[in-house]
C-alpha positions in Angstrom: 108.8 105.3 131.4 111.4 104.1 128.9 111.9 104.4 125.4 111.3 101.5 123.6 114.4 99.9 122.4 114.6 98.0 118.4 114.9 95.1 120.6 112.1 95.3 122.4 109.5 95.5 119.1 108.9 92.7 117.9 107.2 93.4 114.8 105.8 90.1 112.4 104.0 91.7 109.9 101.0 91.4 111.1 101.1 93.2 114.9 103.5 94.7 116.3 104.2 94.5 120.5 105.8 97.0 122.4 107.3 96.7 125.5 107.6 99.9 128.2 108.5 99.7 131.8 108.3 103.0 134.3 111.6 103.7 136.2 109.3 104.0 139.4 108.4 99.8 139.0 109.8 96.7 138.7 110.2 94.7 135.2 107.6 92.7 136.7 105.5 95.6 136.8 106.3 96.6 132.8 103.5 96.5 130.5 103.6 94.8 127.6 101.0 95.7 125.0 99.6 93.8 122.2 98.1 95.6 118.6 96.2 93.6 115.9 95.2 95.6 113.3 91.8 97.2 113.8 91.1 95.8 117.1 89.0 97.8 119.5 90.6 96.5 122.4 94.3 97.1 124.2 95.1 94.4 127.1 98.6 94.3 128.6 100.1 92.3 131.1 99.0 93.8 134.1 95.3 92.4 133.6 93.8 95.9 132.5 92.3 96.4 129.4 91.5 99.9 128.0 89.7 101.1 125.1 91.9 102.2 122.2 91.0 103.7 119.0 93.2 102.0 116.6 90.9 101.2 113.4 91.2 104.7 112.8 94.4 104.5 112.5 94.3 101.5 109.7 91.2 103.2 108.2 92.7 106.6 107.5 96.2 105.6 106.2 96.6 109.2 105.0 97.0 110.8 108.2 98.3 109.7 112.0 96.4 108.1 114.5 94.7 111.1 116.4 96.6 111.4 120.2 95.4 114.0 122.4 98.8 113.6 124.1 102.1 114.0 122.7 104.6 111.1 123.3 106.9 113.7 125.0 104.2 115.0 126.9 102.5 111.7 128.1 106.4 110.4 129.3 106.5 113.6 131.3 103.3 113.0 132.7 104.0 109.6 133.8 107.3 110.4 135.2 105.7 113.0 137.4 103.0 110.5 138.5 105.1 108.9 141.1 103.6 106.2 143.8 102.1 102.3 142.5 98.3 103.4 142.8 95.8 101.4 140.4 95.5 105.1 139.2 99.0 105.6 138.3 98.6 102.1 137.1 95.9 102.9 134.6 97.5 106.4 133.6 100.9 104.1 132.8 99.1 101.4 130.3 97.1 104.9 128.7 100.9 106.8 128.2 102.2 103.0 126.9 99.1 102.7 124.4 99.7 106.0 123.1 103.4 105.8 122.7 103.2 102.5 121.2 100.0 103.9 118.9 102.2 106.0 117.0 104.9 103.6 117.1 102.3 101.3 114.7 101.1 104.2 112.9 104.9 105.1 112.2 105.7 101.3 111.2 102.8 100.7 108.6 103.4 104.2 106.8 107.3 103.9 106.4 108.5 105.2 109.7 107.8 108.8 108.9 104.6 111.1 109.6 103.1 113.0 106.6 104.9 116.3 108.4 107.9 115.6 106.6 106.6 116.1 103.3 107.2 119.0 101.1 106.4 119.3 97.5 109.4 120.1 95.1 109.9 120.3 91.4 112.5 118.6 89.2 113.5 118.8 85.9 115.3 115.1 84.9 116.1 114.8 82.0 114.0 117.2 80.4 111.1 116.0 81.9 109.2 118.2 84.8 108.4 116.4 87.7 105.9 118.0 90.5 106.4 115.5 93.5 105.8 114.8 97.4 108.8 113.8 99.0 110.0 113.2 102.5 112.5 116.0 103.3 115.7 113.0 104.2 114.5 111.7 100.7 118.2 112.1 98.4 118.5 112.6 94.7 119.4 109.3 94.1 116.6 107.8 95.7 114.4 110.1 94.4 115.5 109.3 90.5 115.7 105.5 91.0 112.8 104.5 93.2 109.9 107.3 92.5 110.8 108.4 88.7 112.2 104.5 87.5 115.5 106.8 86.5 118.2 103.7 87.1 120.9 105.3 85.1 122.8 106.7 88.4 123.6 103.9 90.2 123.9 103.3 94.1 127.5 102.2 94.8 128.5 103.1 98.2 125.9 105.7 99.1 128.6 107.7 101.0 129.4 109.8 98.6 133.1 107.3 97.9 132.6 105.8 94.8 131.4 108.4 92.3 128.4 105.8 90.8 125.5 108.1 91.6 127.4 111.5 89.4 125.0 113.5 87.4 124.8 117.2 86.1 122.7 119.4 88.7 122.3 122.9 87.4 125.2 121.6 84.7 127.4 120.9 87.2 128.7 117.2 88.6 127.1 116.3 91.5 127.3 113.0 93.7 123.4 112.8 93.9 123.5 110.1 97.1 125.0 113.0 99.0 122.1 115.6 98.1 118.6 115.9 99.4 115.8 116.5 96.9 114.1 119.1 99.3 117.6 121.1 98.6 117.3 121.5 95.2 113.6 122.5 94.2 113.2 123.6 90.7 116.5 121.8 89.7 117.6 120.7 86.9 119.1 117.0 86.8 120.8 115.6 84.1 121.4 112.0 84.2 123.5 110.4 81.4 120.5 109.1 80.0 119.3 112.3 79.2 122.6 113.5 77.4 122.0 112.0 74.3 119.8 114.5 71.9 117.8 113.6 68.7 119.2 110.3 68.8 122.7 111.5 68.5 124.8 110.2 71.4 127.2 112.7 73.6 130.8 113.2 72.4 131.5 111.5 75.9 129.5 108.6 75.4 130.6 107.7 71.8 134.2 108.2 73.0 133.6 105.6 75.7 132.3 103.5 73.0 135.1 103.5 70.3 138.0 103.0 73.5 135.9 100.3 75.2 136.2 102.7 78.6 134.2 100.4 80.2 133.6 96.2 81.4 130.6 95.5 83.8 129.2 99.1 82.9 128.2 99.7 86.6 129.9 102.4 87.2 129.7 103.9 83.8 126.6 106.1 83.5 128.9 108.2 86.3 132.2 108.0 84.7 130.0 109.3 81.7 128.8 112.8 83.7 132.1 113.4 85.8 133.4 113.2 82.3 131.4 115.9 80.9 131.3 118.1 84.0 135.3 117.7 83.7 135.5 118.9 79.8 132.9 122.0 81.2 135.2 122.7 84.0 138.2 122.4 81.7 136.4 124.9 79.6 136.3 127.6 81.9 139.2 127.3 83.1 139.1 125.8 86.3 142.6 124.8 87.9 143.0 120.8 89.1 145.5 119.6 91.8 147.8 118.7 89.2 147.7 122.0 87.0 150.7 123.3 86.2 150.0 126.7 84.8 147.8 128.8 86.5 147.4 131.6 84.0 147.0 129.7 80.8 144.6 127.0 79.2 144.3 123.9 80.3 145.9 121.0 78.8 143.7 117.7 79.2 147.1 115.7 79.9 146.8 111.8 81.4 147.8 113.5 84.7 145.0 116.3 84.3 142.3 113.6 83.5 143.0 111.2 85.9 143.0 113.8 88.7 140.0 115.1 87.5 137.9 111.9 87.3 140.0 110.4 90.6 136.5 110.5 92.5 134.9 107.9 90.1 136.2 104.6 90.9 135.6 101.4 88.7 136.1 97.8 90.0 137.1 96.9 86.6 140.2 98.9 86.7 139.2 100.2 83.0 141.3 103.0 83.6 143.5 103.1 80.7 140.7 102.9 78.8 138.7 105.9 80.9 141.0 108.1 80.5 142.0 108.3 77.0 138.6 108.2 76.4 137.7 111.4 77.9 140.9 113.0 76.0 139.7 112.0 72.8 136.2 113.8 73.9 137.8 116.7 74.7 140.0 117.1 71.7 137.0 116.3 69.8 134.9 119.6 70.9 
C-alpha cells in the first residue's frame, strides 16, 4: 500500500476521498474510499462496504479518531499480506479506512494531533500569557494570530527582511525564525510595548521628528533593531565596520547602517533611518 499523494485527496469541504492502491494489485484493484461526515458506513470501489466508526471522530473534536492500529503498523501488515484473496481484499479496504480515518481527523483539526501541544508562558508586552501551542507554532505566529499582537509584521518569513524584529529577553530577535515552544517563560517585547506611561521610546520619537519611515510596514522592526542596536552599542559590542576594538563605540553613518543592514525597507527611507537612530543614540 502507498502513501497517499496531495494529489490524490481531493478534499471539498465537505468529504474528503482518499485514494490507496497495494503494490501487490493493479490500479484497477485500488480502493477508493469515500467519508461524509458522521456516516456509519465506508464503501469503496471494490463493492465492499465495512463498518467505520467515524461520528466519533466528528463528535469528539478534542481528541483523534480512536485506531486500534497505527498507520505504520497497518501498511506493514498489508504489505506482508501478500496473495489477491477476498481476505486480503477485506484486510486492504480496513488498513485504507484507517489510514484515510486519520487523514480526515488530521484535515478537520488543522493537520496536527493534540500530541503536539505543550503549554508555555509568555510575557508580551507586559502582559503574561499561559497558552497551548503546537510545538512548529513560531513567535510571530504566536503574537499575531492567538494574542491579536500585529505590531511585528510578516515580510518574508525567512528570516530576510528583518519585519518580524522584537526584544526577546532584551535582545533583537527575528521572531519568524523562533519557535514559541523554545522560549517558555520569555519575555517579548514588541514595539508596541516600548512606549511607557504614555511617553513614547527615544527610538520612536526620533523616527518621528526625521520622518524615518513611508508605508510604515516595516517600521515597528526598524523601531526594535534600533533599540537592540543602541543596547548593543552600550556594552560594547564590536560591528563589521568597527574600527577600534578597545574603545567606545562611535554610532557613525557606517556603524548604523551596518548595524541595522538586516532590516530592509521597500521605501528606501534609509537616509532618514539612519540619522534617526543617531539622534536616539546621542539623545540617551
Amino acid at each position: 500500500m502507498t502513501r497517499p499523494t496531495p494529489a490524490q485527496w481531493a478534499n471539498t469541504g465537505s468529504w474528503l476521498v482518499v485514494s490507496t492502491s497495494h503494490p501487490a494489485t493493479s490500479p484497477s484493484r485500488s480502493a477508493t474510499s469515500s467519508w461524509l461526515p458522521g456516516a456509519s458506513t465506508v464503501a469503496s470501489s471494490t463493492g465492499r462496504t465495512t463498518s467505520s466508526d467515524t461520528g466519533s471522530c466528528w463528535a469528539n473534536p478534542t481528541a483523534p479518531p480512536a485506531l486500534a492500529t497505527s498507520r505504520h503498523t497497518a501498511v506493514s501488515s498489508a504489505r506482508s499480506a501478500g496473495g489477491t484473496s477476498s481476505g486480503e481484499v477485506s484486510q486492504r479496504t480496513e488498513v485504507t479506512r484507517r489510514a484515510s480515518h486519520e487523514v480526515v481527523w488530521r484535515n478537520r483539526h488543522g493537520g496536527h494531533l493534540r500530541g503536539m501541544d505543550a503549554e508555555i508562558t509568555l510575557r508580551v508586552d507586559g502582559e503574561q500569557h499561559q497558552l497551548t501551542v503546537d510545538t512548529r507554532t513560531t513567535l510571530l505566529d504566536l503574537m499575531r494570530e492567538r494574542l491579536g499582537n500585529t505590531s511585528p509584521k510578516k515580510g518574508c518569513d525567512h528570516g530576510q527582511c528583518g519585519a518580524c524584529t522584537v526584544l526577546l529577553d532584551g535582545e533583537r530577535s527575528l521572531s519568524c525564525l523562533a519557535l514559541a515552544v523554545a522560549h517558555d517563560g520569555a519575555e517579548v517585547t514588541t514595539a508596541d510595548g516600548l512606549a511607557r506611561d504614555g511617553e513614547l521610546h527615544p527610538v520612536q520619537r526620533a523616527f518621528l521628528e526625521r520622518d524615518a519611515f513611508q508605508c510604515g510596514y516595516c517600521t515597528p522592526g526598524q523601531i526594535c533593531s534600533a533599540v537592540g542596536v543602541l543596547q548593543e552599542v552600550d556594552r560594547g559590542w564590536p560591528s563589521h565596520v568597527t574600527e577600534d576594538l578597545t574603545g567606545d563605540v562611535e554610532l557613525s553613518r557606517d556603524e548604523v547602517s551596518e548595524r541595522m543592514s538586516g532590516n530592509l525597507c521597500r521605501c528606501g527611507a534609509y537616509e532618514h533611518i539612519t540619522p534617526a537612530v543617531q539622534d536616539a543614540g546621542s539623545a540617551r
